[in-house]
C-alpha positions in Angstrom: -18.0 8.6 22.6 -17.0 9.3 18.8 -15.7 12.2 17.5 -15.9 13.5 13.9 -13.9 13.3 10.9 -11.8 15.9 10.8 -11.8 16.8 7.2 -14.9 18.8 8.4 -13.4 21.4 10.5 -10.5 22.3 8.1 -10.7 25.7 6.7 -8.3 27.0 3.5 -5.5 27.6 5.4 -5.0 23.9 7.1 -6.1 22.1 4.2 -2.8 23.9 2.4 -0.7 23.3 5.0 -2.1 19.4 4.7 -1.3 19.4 1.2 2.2 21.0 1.3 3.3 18.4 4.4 1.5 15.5 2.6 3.4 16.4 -0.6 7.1 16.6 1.2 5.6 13.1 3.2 5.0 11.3 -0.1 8.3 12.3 -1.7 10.2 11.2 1.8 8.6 8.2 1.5 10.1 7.8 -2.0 13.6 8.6 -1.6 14.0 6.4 2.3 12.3 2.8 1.6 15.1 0.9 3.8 16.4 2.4 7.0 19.9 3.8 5.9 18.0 5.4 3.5 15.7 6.9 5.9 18.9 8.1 8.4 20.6 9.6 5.5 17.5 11.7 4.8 17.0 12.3 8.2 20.4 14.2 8.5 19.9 16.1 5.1 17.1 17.9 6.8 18.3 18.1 9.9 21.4 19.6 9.2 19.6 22.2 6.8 18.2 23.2 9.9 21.2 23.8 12.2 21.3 21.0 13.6 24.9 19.6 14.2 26.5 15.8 14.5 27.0 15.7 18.2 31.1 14.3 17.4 31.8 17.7 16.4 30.0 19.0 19.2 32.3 17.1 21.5 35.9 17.5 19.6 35.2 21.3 19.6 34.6 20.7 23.9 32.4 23.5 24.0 29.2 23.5 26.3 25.2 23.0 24.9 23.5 25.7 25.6 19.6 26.6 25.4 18.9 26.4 21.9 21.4 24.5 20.5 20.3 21.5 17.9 22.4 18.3 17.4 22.0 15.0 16.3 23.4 11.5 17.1 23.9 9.2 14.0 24.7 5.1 15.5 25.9 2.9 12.1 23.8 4.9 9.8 20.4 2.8 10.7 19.3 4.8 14.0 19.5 8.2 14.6 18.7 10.9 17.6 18.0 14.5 17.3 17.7 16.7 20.1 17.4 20.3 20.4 18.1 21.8 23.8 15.3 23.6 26.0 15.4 26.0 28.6 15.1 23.6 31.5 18.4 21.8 32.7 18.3 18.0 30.6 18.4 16.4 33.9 14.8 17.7 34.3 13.6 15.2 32.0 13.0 15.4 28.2 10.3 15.5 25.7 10.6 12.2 23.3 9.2 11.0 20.1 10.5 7.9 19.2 9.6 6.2 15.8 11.3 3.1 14.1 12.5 3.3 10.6 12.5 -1.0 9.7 9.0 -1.8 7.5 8.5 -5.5 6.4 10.2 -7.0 3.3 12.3 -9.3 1.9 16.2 -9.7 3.1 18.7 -11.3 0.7 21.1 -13.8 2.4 24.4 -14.0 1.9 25.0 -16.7 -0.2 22.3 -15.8 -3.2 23.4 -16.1 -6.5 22.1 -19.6 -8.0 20.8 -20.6 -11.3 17.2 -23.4 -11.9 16.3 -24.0 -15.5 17.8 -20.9 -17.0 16.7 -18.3 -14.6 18.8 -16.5 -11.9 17.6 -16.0 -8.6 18.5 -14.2 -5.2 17.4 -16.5 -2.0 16.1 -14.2 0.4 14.8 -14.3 4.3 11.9 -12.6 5.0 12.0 -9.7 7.6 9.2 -9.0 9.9 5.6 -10.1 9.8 4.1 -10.2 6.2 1.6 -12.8 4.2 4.5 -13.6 1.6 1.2 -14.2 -0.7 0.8 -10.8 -1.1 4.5 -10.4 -2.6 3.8 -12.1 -5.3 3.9 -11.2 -9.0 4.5 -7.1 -7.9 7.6 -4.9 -9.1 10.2 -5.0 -6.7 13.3 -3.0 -6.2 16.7 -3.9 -4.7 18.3 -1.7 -1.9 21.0 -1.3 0.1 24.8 -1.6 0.7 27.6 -3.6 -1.2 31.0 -3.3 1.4 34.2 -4.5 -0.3 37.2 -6.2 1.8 39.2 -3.1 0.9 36.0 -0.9 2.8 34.4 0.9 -0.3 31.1 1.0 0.1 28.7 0.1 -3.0 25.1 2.1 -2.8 22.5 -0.1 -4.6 18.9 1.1 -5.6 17.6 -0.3 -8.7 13.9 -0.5 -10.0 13.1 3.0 -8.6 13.6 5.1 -12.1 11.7 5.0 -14.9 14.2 3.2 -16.9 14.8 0.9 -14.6 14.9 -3.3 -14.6 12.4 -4.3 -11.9 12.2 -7.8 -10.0 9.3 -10.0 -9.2 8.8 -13.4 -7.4 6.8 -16.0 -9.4 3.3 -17.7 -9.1 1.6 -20.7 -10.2 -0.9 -19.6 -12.9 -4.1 -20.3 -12.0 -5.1 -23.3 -14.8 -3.2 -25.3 -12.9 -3.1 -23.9 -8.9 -6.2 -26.2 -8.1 -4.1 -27.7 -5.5 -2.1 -24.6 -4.6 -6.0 -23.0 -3.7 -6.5 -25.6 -1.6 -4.2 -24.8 1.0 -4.2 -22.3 4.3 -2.8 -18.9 3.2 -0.1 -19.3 5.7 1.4 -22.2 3.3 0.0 -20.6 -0.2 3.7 -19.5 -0.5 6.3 -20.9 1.7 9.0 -18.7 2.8 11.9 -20.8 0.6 9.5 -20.1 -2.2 10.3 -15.7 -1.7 13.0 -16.1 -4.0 13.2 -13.7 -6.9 13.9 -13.6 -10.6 16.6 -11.6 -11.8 17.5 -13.0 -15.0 16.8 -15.0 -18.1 19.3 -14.3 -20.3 22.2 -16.7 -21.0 25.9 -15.5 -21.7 26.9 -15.5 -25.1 30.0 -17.5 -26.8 30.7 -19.5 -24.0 30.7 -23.3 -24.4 28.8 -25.7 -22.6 31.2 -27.7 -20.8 33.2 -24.6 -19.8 30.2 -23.2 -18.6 26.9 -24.9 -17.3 25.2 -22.1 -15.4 25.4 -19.3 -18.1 22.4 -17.2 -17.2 23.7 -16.9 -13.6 27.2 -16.2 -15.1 25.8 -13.0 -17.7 24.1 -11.8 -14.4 27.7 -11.9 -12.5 29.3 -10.2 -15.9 26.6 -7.0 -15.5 26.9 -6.9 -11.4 30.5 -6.9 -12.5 29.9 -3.9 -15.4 27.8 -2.1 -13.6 28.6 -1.8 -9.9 32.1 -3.1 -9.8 30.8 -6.4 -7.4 32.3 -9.7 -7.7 30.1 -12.9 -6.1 32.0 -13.1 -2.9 31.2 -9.7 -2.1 27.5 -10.4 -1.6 28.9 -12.0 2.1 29.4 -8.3 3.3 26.4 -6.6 1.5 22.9 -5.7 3.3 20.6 -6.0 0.1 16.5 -5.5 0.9 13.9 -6.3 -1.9 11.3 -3.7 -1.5 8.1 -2.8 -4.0 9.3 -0.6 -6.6 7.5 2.2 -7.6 6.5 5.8 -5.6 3.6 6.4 -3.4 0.8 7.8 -4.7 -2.5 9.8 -3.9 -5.5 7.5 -3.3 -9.0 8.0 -3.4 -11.2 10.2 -6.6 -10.7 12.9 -3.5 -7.2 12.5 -3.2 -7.6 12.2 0.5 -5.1 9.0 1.2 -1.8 8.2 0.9 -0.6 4.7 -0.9 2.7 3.3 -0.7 5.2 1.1 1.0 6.6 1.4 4.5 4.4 3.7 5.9 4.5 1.6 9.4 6.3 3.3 10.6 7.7 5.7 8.4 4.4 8.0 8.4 5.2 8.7 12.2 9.0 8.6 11.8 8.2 11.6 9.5 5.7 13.3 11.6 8.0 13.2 14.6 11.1 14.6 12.5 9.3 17.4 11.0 8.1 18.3 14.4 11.4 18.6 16.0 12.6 20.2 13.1 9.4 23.1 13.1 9.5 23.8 16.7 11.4 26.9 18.1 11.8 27.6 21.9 11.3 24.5 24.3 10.9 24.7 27.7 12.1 20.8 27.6 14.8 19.5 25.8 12.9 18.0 22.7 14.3 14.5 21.5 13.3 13.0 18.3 14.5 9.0 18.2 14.4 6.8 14.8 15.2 3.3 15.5 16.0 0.0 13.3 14.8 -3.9 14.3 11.3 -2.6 15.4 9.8 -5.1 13.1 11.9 -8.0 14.7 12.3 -7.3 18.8 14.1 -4.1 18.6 17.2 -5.8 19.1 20.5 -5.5 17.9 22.7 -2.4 18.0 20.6 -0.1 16.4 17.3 -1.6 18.0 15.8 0.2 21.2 17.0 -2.6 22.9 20.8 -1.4 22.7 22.1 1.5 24.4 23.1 3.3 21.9 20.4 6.1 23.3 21.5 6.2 26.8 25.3 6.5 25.5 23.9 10.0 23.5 21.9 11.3 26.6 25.1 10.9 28.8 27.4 12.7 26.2 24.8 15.2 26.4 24.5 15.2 29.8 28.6 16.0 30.1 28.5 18.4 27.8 25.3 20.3 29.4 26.7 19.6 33.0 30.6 19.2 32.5 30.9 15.5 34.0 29.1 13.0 33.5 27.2 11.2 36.5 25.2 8.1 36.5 22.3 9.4 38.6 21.9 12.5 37.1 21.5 10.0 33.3 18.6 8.1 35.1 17.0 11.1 36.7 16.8 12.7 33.4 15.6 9.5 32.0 13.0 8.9 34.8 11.9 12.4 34.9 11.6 12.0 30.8 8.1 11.9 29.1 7.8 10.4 25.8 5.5 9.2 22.8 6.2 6.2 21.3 5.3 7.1 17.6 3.9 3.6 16.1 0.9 3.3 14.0 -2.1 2.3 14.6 -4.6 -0.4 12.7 -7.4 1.4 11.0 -11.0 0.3 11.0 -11.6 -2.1 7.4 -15.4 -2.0 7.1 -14.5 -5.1 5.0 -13.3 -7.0 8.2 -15.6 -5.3 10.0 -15.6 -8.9 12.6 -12.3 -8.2 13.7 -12.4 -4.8 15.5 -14.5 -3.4 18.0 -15.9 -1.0 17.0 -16.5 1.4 20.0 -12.6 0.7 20.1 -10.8 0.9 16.6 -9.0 4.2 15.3 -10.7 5.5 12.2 -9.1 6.6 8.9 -9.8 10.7 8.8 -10.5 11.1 12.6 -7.1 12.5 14.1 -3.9 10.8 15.6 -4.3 7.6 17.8 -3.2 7.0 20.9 -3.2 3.6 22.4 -3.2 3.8 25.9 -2.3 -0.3 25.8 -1.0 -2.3 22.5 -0.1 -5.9 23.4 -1.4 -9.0 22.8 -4.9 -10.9 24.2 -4.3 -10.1 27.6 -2.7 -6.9 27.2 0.9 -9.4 27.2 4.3 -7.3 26.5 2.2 -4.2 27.2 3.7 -0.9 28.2 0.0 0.2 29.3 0.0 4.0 30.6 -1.1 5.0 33.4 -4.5 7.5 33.6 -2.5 10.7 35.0 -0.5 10.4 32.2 -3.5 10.2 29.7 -4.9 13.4 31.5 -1.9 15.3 30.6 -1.8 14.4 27.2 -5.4 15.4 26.3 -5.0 18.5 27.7 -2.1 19.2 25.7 -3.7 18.1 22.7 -6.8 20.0 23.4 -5.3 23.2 24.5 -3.5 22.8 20.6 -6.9 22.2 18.8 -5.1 19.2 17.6 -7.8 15.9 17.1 -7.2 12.8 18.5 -9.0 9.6 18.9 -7.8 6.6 21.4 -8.0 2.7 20.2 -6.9 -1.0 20.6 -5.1 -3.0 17.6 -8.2 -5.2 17.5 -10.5 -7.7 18.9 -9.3 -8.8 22.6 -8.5 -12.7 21.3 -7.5 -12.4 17.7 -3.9 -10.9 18.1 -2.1 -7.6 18.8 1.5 -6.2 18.6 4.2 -4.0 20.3 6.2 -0.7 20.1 9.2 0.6 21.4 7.2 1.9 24.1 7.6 -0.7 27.3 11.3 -0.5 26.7 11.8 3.5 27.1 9.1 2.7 30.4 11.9 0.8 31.5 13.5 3.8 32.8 10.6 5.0 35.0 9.2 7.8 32.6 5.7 7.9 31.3 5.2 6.6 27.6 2.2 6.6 25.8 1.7 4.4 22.1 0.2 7.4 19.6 0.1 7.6 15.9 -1.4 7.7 12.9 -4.1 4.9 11.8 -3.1 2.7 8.7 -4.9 0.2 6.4 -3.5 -2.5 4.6 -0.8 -3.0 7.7 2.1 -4.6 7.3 1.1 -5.5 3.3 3.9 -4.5 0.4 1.3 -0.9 -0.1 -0.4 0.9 3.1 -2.8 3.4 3.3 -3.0 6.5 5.5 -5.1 9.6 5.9 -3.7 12.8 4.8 -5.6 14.2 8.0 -4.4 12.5 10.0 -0.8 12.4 9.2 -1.3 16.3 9.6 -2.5 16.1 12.8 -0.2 13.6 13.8 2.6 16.0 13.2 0.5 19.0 14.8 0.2 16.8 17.6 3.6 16.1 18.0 5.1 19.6 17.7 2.2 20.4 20.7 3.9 17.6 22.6 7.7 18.9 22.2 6.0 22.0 23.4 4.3 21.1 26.5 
């Protein structure tokens, strides 16, 4: 079985709506590269569109009602929406659940140092990159600054035009005859991440009242320009991410290229679907979750209750009490898509996919009925009454879809948020949008299918 690519069936009016959501896609993209960015943006256009923090909702004590939209915000890094349906919420809800974390570069909390007149950050890498392919790009520094005294410090710089960038150095290649040599696993070690933020020495100081001067003109402008002393980098969350906005790809324009798009591409599928649909017959939930990209762990990982905790506030709200079997029978009676992308076939590498099983770039939304790896290991694996459901949904919405495995059976695989919502007894199903370049500092996407991703989705909250 193959079906088409779906650039073929799109008449004027879809392939405007594909370029407006693409357009609003790219420029979300831009503006939420870590995921308190992301949450931040999240509750801009959610609240634009009625929907309500849920802790006014409860100090106000009055009941939800069909209709109503709120939204559940857990330390700025995970976030629920939900917009009531028709049906009582102990009948089960509707749930598209996306993670916000992408792969980069973490600075650790001790990072300031000085070697041979340059200032570096030491970092930690964060989820599963080749570090070789961070090398010698523009990077940008986000993320949060807090004092002792509480004030929060917002940092984003390398974004504007006028903006300093940072980069991580490489051996040039007269002299990386032994560097080539190795695997690409050691080409850069992970103590070798660190990146350049500085070159210049500080001015009228002596040297034996000051040895490391470059490091100390870097603390003098941190100082200047964002009010942050050196001890204040132990209470900071500071991610290196590539600078720079995503961009159309392809002489047809037809791709997207830019950084974070796993998961962000279904993170913003999902919101925009909860966010366009009107009457539900099912409450509709939209979850965005940190730690994805690490175990989901952590309080604002799947693996905390921080989502359970919002469905029984809803619960007493909806219900007036709250009671511990009516939470699980909601949960159990709950269906949900677990919003991850997919890997997209790479004629390049064409050895490591099967074809008759690989999602293709232009052919619809994915859905993996198993992710996992070699023998189907940490797989939520849904079941085939489930499947049946869905494609009639999505066929009954003239939305395209195509099903597919990560890869070859023996060279790998991954894992979604998916077998940990199963763990409640509801039906979950992995289904996104295929991406190239997975997991590297720029991805690539199909503007199709991110538009039938979100099509798909809004069918879904529907159903």
């Amino acid at each position: 079985m193959k079906n088409e690519n779906v650039w073929k069936t799109y008449g004027e009016k879809e392939l405007q709506e594909l370029h407006a959501v693409n357009e609003k896609y790219k420029k979300c993209l831009d503006a939420g590269k870590t995921e308190r960015e992301c949450v931040t943006l999240a509750i801009k256009m959610a609240e634009e569109a009625g929907y309500r923090d849920v802790k006014e909702v409860l100090a106000a004590g009055k009941p939800l009602v069909c209709g109503d939209k709120v939204y559940a915000n857990y330390m700025g890094k995970a976030l629920a929406l939900l917009r009531m349906g028709e049906k009582p919420i102990s009948a089960g809800m509707n749930i598209l659940g996306a993670h916000i974390d992408s792969p980069r570069i973490d600075i650790k909390q001790n990072p300031l140092y000085e070697n041979e007149e340059f200032a570096y950050l030491d970092t930690h890498y964060y989820g599963g990159i080749k570090k070789y392919q961070w090398v010698t790009i523009p990077l940008a520094i986000h993320g949060v600054v807090v004092k002792k005294n509480g004030e929060k410090v917002v940092i984003n710089i390398g974004e504007k035009e006028d903006d300093p960038v940072f980069f991580i150095s490489d051996l040039l290649v007269h002299l990386a005859a032994e560097q080539l040599e190795k695997k690409a696993s050691k080409v850069i070690e992970g103590e070798a991440l660190d990146i350049i933020i500085g070159n210049r020495p500080l001015q009228d100081v002596k040297d034996d009242e000051k040895k490391e001067k470059v490091q100390a003109f870097t603390l003098k402008l941190l100082k200047e320009q964002y009010g942050i002393e050196e001890k204040d980098f132990l209470s900071a969350e500071l991610e290196i991410v590539p600078a720079g906005e995503a961009r159309e790809a392809g002489l047809d324009r037809s791709m997207v290229l830019g950084y974070g798009q796993d998961d962000r591409v279904c993170a913003f599928s999902s919101l925009e679907a909860i966010l366009e649909v009107q009457d539900l017959k099912r409450t509709g939930c939209c979850i965005l979750v940190d730690k994805e990209e690490i175990g989901s762990v952590g309080a604002t990982g799947m693996q905390s209750r921080f989502f359970e905790n919002a469905v029984a506030e809803l619960l007493a709200l909806t219900t007036g009490a709250y009671n511990d079997l009516i939470l699980r029978r909601c949960l159990a009676n709950s269906r949900m898509l677990s919003s991850d992308v997919s890997s997209a076939f790479d004629p390049t590498y064409a050895a490591s996919f099967d074809k008759k099983n690989v999602a293709y770039l232009g052919h619809g939304m994915v859905f993996n009925k198993f992710t996992g790896a070699r023998g189907k290991s940490g797989s939520n694996d849904a079941n085939a009454e489930y499947l049946g459901f869905i494609r009639k949904v999505m066929d009954d919405a003239g939305v395209t879809f195509q099903t597919a495995e990560l890869g070859k059976v023996d060279l790998g695989g991954g894992g979604t948020i998916a077998y940990i919502l199963s763990l409640y007894g509801m039906n979950v199903i992995d289904c996104g949008v295929p991406v190239l370049n997975m997991h590297a500092p720029h991805e690539a996407t199909s503007k199709a299918d991110l538009y039938e991703a979100k099509c798909g989705y809004k069918a879904f909250l529907e159903a």
